[in-house]
DRENVEXVO-651238 format. One record per atom (N, C-alpha, C): residue in three letters; residue number from 1; x, y, z; atom name. Coordinates in steps of 0.2 Angstrom, whole numbers. Each point is the difference from the previous one (the first is absolute). Layout:
! residues N
  rest   nr      X      Y      Z  atom
   ala  NUM      X      Y      Z    CA
...
This chain:
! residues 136
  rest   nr      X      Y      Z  atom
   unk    1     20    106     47     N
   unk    1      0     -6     -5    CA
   unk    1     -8     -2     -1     C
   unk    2     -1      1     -8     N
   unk    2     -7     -4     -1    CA
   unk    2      1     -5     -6     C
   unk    3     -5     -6     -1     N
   unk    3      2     -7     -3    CA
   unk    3     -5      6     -4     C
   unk    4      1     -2     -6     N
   unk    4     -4      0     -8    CA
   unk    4     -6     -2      1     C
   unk    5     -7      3     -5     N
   unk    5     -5     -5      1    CA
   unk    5      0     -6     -4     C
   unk    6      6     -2     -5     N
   unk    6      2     -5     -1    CA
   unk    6     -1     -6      4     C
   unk    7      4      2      5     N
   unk    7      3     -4      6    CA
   unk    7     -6     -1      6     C
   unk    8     -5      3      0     N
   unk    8     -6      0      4    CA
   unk    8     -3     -3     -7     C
   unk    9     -1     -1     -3     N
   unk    9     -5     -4     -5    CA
   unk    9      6     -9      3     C
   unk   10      3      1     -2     N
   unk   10      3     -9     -2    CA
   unk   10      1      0      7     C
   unk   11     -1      4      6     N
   unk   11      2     -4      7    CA
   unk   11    -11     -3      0     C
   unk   12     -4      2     -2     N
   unk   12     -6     -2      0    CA
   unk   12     -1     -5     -4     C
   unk   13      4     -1     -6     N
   unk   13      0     -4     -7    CA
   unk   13      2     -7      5     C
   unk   14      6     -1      6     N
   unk   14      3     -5      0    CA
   unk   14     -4     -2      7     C
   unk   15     -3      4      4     N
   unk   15     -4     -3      6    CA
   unk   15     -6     -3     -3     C
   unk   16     -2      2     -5     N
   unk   16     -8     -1     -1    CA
   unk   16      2     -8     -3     C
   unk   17      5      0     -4     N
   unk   17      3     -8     -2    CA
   unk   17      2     -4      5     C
   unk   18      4      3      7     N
   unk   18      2     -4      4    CA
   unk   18     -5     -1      5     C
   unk   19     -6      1     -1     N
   unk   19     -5     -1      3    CA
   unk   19     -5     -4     -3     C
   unk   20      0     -5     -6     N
   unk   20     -4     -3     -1    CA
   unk   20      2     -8      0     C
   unk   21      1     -5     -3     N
   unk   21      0     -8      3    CA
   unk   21      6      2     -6     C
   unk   22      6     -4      3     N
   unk   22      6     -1     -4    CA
   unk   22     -1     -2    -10     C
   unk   23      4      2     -2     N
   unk   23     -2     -1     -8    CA
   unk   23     -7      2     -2     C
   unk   24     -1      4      1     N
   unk   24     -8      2     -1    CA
   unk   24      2      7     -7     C
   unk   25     -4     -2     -5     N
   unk   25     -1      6     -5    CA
   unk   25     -2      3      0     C
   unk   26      1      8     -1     N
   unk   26     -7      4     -1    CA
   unk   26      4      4     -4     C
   unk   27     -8      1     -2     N
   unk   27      3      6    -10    CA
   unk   27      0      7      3     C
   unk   28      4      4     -3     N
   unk   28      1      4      2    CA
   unk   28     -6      5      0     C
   unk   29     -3      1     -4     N
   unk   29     -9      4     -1    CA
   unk   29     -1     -2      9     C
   unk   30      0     -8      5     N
   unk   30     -2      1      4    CA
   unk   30      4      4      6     C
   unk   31      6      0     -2     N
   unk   31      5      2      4    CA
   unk   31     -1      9      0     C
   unk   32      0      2     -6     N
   unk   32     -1      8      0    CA
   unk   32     -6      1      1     C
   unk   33     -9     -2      2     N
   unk   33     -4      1      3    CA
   unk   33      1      0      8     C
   unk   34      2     -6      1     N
   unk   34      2     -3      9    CA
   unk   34      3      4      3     C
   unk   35      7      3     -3     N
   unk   35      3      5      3    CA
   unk   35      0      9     -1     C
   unk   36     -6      1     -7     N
   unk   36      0      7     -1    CA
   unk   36      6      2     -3     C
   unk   37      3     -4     -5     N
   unk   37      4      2     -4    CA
   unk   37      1      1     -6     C
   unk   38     -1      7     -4     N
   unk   38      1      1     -7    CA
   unk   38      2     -7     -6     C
   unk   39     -2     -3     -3     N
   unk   39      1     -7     -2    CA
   unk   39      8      3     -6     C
   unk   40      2      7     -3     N
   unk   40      3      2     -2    CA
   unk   40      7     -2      3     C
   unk   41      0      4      6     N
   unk   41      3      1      6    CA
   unk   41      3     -7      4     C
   unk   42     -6     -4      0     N
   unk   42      1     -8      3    CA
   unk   42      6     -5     -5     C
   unk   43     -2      3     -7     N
   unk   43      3     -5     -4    CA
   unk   43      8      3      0     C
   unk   44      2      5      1     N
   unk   44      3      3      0    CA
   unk   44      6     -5      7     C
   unk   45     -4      0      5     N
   unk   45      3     -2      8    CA
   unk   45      2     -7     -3     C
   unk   46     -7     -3     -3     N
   unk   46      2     -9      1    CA
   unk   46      6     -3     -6     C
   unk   47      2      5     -5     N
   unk   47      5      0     -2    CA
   unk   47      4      1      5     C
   unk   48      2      2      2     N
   unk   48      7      3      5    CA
   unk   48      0     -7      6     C
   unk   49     -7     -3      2     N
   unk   49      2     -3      6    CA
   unk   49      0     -8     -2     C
   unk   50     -1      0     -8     N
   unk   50      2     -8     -4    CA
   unk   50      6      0     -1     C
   unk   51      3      4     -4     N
   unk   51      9      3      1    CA
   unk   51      2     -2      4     C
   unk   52     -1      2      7     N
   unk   52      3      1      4    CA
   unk   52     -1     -7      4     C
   unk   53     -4     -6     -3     N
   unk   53      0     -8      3    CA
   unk   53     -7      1      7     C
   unk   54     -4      6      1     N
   unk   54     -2     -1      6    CA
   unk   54     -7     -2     -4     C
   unk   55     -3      2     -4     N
   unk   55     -7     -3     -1    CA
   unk   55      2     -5     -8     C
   unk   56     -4     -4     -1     N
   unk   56      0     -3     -7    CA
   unk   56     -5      1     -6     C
   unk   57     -1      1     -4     N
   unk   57     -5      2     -4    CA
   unk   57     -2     -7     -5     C
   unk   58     -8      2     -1     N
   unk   58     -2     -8     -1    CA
   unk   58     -2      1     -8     C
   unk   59      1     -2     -4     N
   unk   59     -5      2     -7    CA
   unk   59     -3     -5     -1     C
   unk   60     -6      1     -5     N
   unk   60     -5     -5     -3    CA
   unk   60     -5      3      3     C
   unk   61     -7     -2     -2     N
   unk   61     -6      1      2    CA
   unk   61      0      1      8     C
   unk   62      3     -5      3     N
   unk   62     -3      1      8    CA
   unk   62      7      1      3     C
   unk   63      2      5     -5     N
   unk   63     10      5      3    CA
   unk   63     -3      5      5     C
   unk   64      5      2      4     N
   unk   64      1      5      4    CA
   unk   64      7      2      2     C
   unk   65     -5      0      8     N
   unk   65      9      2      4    CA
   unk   65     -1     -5      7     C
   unk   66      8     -2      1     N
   unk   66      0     -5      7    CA
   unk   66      7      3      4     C
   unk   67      0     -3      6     N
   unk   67      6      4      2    CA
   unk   67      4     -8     -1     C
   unk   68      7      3     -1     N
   unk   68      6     -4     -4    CA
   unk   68      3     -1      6     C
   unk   69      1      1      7     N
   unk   69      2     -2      5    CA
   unk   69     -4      1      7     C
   unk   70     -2     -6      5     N
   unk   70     -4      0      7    CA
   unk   70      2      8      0     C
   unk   71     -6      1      4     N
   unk   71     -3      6      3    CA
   unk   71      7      1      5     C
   unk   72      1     -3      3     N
   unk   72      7      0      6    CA
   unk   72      6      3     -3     C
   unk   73      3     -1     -6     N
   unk   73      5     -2     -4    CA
   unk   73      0      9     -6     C
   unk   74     -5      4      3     N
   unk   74      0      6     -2    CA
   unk   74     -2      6      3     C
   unk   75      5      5      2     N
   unk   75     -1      3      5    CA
   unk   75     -1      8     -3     C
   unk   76     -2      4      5     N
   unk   76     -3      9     -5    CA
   unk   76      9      2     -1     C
   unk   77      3     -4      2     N
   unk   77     10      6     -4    CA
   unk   77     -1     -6     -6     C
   unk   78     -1     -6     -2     N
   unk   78     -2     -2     -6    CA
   unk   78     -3      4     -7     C
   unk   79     -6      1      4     N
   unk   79     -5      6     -4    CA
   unk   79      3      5     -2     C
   unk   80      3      4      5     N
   unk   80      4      7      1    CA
   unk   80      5      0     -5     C
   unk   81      6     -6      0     N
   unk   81      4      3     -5    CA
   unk   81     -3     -4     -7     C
   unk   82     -5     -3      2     N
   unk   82      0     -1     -9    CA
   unk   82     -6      5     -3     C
   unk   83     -4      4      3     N
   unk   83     -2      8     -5    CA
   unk   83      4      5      2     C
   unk   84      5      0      6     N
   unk   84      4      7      0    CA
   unk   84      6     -1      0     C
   unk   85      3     -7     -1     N
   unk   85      9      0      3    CA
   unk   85      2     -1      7     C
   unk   86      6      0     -1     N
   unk   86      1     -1      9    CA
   unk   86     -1      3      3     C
   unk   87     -2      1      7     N
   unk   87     -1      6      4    CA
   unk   87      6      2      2     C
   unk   88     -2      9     -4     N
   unk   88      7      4      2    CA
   unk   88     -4      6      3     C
   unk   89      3      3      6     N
   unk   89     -2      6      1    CA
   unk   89     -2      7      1     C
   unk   90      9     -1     -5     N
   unk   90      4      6      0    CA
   unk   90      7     -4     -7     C
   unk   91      1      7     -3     N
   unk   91      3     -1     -6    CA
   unk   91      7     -2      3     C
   unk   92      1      2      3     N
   unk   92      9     -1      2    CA
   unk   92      0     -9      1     C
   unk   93     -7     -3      3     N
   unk   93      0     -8     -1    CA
   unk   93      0     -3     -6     C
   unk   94      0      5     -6     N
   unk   94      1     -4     -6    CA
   unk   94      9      0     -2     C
   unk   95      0      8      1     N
   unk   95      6      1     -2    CA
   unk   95      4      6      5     C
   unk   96      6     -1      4     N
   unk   96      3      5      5    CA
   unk   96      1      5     -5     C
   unk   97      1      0     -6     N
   unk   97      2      5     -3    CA
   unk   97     -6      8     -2     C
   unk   98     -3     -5      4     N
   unk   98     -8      5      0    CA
   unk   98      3      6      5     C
   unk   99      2      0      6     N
   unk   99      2      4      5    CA
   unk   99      5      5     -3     C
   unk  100     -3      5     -2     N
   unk  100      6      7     -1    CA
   unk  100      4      2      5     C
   unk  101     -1     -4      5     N
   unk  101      6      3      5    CA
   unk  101      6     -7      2     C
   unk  102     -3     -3     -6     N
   unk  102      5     -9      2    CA
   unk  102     -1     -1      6     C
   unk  103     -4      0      5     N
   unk  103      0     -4      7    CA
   unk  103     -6     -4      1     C
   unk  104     -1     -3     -6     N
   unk  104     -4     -6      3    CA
   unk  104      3     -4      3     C
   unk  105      3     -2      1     N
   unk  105      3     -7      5    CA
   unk  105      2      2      7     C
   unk  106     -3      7      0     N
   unk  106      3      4      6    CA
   unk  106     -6      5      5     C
   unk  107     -5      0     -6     N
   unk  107     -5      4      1    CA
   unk  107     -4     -3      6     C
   unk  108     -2      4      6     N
   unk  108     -5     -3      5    CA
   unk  108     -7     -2     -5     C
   unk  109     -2      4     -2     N
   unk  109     -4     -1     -3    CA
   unk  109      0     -6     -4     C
   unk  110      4      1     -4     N
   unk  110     -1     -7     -5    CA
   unk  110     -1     -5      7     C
   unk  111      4      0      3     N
   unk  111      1     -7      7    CA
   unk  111     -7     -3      2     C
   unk  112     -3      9      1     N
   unk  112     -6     -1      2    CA
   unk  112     -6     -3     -4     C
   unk  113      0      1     -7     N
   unk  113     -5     -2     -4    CA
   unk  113      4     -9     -3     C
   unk  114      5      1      0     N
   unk  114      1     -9     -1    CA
   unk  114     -3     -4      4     C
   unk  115      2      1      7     N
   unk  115     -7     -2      5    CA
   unk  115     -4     -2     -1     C
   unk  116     -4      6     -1     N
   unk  116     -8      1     -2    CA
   unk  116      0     -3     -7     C
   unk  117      2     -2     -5     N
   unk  117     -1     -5     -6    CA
   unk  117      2     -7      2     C
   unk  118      5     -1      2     N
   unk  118      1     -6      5    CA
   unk  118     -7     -4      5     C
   unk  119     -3      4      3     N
   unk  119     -6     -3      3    CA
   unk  119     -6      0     -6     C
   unk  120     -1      5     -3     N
   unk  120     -4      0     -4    CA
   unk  120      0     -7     -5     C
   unk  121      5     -1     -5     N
   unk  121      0     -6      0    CA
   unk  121     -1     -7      3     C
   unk  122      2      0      6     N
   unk  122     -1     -6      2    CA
   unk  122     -5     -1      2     C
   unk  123     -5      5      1     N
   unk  123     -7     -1      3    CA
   unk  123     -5     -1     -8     C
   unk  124      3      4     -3     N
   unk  124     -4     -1     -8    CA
   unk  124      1     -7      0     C
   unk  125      7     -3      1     N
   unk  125      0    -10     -1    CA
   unk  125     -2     -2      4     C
   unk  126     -2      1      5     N
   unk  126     -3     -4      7    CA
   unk  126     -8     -2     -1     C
   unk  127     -3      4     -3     N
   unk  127     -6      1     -1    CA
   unk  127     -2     -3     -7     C
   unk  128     -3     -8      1     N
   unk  128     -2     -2     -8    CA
   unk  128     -8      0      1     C
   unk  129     -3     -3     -8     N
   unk  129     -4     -1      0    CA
   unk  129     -6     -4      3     C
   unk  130      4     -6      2     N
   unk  130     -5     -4      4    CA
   unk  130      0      1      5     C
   unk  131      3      3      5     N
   unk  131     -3      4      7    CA
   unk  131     -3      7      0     C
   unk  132     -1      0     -7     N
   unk  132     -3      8     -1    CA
   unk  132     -8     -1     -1     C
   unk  133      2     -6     -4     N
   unk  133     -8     -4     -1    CA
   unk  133     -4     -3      5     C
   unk  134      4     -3      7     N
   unk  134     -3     -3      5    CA
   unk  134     -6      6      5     C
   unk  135     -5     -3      3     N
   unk  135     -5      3      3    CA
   unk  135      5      4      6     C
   unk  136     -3      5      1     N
   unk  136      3      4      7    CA
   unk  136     -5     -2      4     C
């Protein structure tokens, strides 16, 4: 499994924001230099993550972008399902009718990778931004 480079763009888009003094605005122009982001590609993201309630967009002369919720209060499975969806592993977790042998509910396999989405998930939620931002 690999995240989109959507998803590495907007996980940089919302650390760089949860790292500077709350309610703070920066234009995007500063935003896609800071983090080496295509400005095309950027505008693309900060639509998806205003939609989504995580950052707020600002217009007027001195508009940008602010994060719309504490650093604390947005975690990387935030980011994750809002450029990619919910995290699925395997098709049979969207739909058992995916399994041509009808034994998803029985499949070790399947057993085995709900697990493993199972953790995945809840480390994706464990981990927000404002202990991502704090010093090591």
């Amino acid at each position: 499994m690999q995240f989109n480079q959507a998803t590495d763009y907007a996980f940089r888009v919302v650390l760089y924001l949860a790292s500077l003094p709350p309610g703070e605005i920066v234009s995007a122009q500063a935003i896609a230099s800071r983090e080496q982001i295509p400005m095309r590609f950027l505008q693309k993201i900060m639509r998806s993550l205003v939609k989504a309630g995580l950052i707020l967009s600002h217009r007027g002369v001195a508009g940008g972008f602010s994060l719309a919720k504490a650093p604390g209060e947005i975690s990387l499975l935030n980011v994750v399902e809002v450029m990619e969806g919910p995290v699925c592993i395997n098709r049979c977790f969207i739909d058992e009718d995916y399994c041509t042998k009808n034994w998803a509910g029985r499949c070790p396999v399947h057993q085995a990778l709900a697990g493993i989405q199972s953790t995945m998930i809840r480390e994706l939620g464990r981990h927000n931004f404002a202990d991502l931002v704090k010093p090591k």
